[in-house]
N, C-alpha and C positions, 0 to 999 in steps of 0.2 A: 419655384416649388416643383419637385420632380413629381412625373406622373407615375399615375398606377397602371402598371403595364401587364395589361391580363390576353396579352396574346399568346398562340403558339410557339412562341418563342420566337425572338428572345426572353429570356424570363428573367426574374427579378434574383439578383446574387444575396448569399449570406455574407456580413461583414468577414466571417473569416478566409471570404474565395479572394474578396475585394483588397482586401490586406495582405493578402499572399502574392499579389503582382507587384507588392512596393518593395518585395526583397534585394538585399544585392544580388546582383546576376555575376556570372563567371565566363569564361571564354569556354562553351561545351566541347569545343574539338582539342582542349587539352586539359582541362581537370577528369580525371578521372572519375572522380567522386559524382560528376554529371551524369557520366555514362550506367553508375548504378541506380543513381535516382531516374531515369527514365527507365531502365531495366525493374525498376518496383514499380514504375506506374502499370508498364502492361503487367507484372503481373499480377496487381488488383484488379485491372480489366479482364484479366481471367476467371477470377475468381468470383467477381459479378456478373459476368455474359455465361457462366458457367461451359466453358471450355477448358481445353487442355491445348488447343490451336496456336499458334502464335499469334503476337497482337502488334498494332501498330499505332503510333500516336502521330498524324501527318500538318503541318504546316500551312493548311488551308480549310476554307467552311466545308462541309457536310458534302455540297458537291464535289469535290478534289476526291471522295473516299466513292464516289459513285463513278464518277468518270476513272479514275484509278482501274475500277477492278474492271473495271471493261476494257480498257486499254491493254491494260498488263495477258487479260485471259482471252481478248478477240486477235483474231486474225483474218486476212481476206477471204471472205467466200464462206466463215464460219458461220455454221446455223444458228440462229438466237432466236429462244422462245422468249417474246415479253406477254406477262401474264397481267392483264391491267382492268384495274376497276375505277380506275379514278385517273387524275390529270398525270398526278408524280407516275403512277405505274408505267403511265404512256409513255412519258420523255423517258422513262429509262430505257427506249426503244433508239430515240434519236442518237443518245450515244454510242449504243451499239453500231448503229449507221458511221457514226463519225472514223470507227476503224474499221471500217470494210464489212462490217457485218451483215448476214443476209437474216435480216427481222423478220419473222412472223408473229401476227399478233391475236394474242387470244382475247377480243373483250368481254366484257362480265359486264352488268348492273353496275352500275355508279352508284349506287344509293344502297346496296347492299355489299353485305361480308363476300367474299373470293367463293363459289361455290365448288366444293371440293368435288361433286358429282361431275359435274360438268371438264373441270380439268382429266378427269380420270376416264372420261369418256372420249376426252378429243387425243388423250394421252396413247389410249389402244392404238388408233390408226397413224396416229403420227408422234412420234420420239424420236425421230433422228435427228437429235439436235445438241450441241456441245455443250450451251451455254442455258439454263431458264433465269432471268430475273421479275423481283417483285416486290410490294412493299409489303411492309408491317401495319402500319400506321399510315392510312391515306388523308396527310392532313388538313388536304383543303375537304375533303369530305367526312372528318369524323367518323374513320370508320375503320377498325383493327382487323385483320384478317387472319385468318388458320391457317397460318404460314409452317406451323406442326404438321400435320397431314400432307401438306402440296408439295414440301418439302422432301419429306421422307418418301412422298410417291415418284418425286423426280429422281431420288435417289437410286429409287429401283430401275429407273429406265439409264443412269449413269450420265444423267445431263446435270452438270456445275451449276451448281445455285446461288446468286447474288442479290441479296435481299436490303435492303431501304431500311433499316431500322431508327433511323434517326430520330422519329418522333414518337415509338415506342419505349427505346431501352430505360429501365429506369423505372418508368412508369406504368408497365406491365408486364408476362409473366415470358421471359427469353432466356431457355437454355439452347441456347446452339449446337452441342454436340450431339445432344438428345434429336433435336428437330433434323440435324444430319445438314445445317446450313455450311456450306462451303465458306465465301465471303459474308457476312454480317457487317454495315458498314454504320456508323452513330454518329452525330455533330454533338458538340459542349454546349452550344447555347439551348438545349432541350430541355429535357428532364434532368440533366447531370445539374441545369442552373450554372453554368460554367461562362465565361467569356465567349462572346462567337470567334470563329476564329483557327478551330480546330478538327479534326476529322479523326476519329479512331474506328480502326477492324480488326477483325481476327479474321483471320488466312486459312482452312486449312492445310494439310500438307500437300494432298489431291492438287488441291490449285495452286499451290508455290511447285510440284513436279510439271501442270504444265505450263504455266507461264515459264518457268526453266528449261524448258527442251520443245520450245517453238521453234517453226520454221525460217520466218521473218521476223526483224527486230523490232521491239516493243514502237511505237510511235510517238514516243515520247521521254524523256527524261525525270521533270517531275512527278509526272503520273504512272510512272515505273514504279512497280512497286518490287525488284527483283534488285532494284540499289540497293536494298536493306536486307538482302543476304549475309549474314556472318557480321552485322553492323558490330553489336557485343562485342564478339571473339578477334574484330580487328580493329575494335576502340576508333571508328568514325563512321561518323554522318555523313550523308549525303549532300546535306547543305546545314547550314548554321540554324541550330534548335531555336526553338520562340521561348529562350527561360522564363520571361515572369509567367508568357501564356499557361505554361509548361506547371509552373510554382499553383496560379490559380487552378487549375486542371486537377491537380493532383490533391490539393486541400477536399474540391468540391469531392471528390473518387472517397476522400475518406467520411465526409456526409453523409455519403452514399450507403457505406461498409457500416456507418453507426445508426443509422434511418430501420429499424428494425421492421418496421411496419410501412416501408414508403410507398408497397406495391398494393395494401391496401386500404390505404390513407389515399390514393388515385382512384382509387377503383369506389370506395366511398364516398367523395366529393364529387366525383363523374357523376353517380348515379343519382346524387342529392339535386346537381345542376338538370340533367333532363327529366327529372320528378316536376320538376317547379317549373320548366318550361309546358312540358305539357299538361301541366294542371292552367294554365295560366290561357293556354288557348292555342300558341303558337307551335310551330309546324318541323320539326328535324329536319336534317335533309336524309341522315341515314335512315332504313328503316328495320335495321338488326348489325351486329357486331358493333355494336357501339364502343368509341373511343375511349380511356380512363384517360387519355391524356386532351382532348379538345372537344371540342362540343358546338355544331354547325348548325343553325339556326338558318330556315328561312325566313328573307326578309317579306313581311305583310305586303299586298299588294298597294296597298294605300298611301303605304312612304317610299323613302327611298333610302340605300345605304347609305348613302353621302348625308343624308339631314340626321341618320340615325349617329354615325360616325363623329360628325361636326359636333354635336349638342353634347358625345361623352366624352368629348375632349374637351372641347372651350368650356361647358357647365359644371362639369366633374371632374373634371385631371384624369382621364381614364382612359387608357389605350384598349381599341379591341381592332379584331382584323377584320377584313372581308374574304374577298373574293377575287379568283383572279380566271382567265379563259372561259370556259361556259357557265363558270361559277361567278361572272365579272355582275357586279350590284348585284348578285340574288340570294348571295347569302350573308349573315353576319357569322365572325366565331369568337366566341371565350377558349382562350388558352387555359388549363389546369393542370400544368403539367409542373415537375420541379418545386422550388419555393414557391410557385403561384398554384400549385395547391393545397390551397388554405383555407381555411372555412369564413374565415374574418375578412379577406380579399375578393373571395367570392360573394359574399352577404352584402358586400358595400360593393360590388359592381353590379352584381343583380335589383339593389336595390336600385340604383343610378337608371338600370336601363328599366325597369320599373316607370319613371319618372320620365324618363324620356319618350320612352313608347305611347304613354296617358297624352304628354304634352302633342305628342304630334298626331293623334286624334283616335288612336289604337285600343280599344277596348279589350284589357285583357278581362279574363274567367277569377283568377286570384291576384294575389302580389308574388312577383314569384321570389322578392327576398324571406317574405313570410315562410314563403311554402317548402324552401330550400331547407330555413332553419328548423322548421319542424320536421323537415325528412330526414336532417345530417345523421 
């Protein structure tokens, strides 16, 4: 019996993403016809990230689109601002290390939204820097950030901006060109509800001129993202396209395009999940900007994650995630992003942990399946 997988993603597929990998595939470096179907995929990816940028669909998980734009845009000795509230923000520091980058780090609250005051303050005395990166969606922490404002304030100081969208796009509110985001980088297995597997950006031209007129050459091949220059206009790839991933990708994108309401069908089951949690007694981890795509639960001091974990697998068929580096056992999280935000997936997983919380000695204030249903 397949389990009910209410994590961060990966998330649960619709038959028609599932069915879209069994098609026949074609050789991409000589049907034509491939090179237009991947030229409509990015531009539905335009059309949804609401850019005019170019876009890119790459051949590796969500990190390949992180390490990419660092790669392609760092050089020795360049200054990178990483702007970090949570775990993901931090490591997007280590990559910049991995190409010579000279990191500075601005940390913020963990448990809170990106404080736009505070950037704008450290921003006065110090700007000299090529590159800022930062997330959208800090998803070990349930927690979205005003990547609008931090954004368009780096923009005025003329530092490149590479933002983590992975666990937001989809499942809340990203116009790119508006927020003045340079690189915007997303994974398939999120909110798109896609295959894992995938990495899609959009570029904009700012950063395709200077990755183009570096001094030293990119450090890499795959995570070049300067191969894919004129790819259209010279009918080849870089390397050999993932077609079925490609086929699945592109069904989920038109979900997406038909999902009239999906940004707040997220934002409604988010807010239904942390009603019933804090009616119920139990504790967030964030304590403002809260996720529409995940929802971070600390774990009671009386259990532990691992018996919490154990009992919604073996008892229930129910996936949920934890915790990982200083979040390791202290937190639990429900994913609701994608197909798994659903009100019917949600109600039978909350009720699950319901029953498992009572069972291992946990006195909640409500049920919070109850309390969910009456808030949705």
């Amino acid at each position: 019996m397949s389990k009910l997988m209410m994590t961060p993603g990966p998330t649960t597929l619709k038959e028609n993403v599932r069915s879209a990998m069994a098609r026949e595939i074609t050789n991409p470096d000589l049907d034509l016809d491939f090179y237009e179907f991947y030229k409509g995929i990015c531009e539905k990816l335009k059309l949804l990230l609401k850019t005019k940028n170019r876009t890119l669909v790459l051949d590796g998980e969500g990190i390949l689109g992180l390490e990419a734009a660092c790669a392609s845009l760092i050089e020795p000795s360049d200054k990178v601002l990483c702007i970090e509230n949570g775990i993901f923000g931090e490591g997007f520091g280590d990559f910049a290390k991995l190409y010579g980058g000279e990191v500075t780090y601005l940390h913020l609250d963990r448990r809170a939204g990106i404080d736009f005051k505070e950037v704008e303050k450290f921003l006065k005395d110090n700007h000299d820097f090529k590159v800022a990166t930062l997330v959208h969606c800090e998803t070990p922490s349930g927690i979205t950030n005003d990547i609008k404002n931090v954004c368009k304030l780096l923009n005025e100081y003329n530092i490149l901006t590479v933002v983590d969208t992975v666990a937001s796009t989809f499942g809340e509110e990203l116009y790119v060109d508006d927020y003045k985001i340079d690189i915007a980088l997303g994974g398939s297995q999120k909110c798109l509800s896609a295959p894992p597997g995938l990495t899609f950006l959009s570029i904009s031209e700012r950063a395709f001129e200077v990755m183009n007129n570096r001094k030293e050459p990119i450090r890499s091949f795959y995570a070049n993202l300067t191969i894919w220059n004129n790819w259209y206009e010279n009918k080849w790839f870089p390397y050999t396209q993932p077609i079925s991933a490609l086929n699945a990708f592109d069904e989920a994108l038109n979900n997406v395009i038909e999902d009239k309401e999906i940004i707040d069908r997220h934002k409604r089951n988010a807010e239904a999940v942390r009603k019933a949690v804090n009616a119920a007694g139990l504790e967030l981890l964030s304590r403002d900007c809260h996720s529409n795509t995940v929802t971070t639960i600390l774990v009671p001091d009386s259990i532990s994650f691992s018996d919490i974990f154990n009992k919604m697998r073996n008892e229930h068929n129910i996936l949920i995630a934890g915790g990982f580096d200083f979040l390791k056992d202290k937190i639990i999280r429900i994913g609701h992003m994608g197909e798994n935000s659903d009100e019917e997936k949600l109600y039978k997983t909350l009720e699950a942990l319901d029953v498992v919380f009572k069972e291992l000695g946990v006195k909640l204030k409500a049920d919070l399946h109850k309390v969910f249903r009456n808030k949705n």
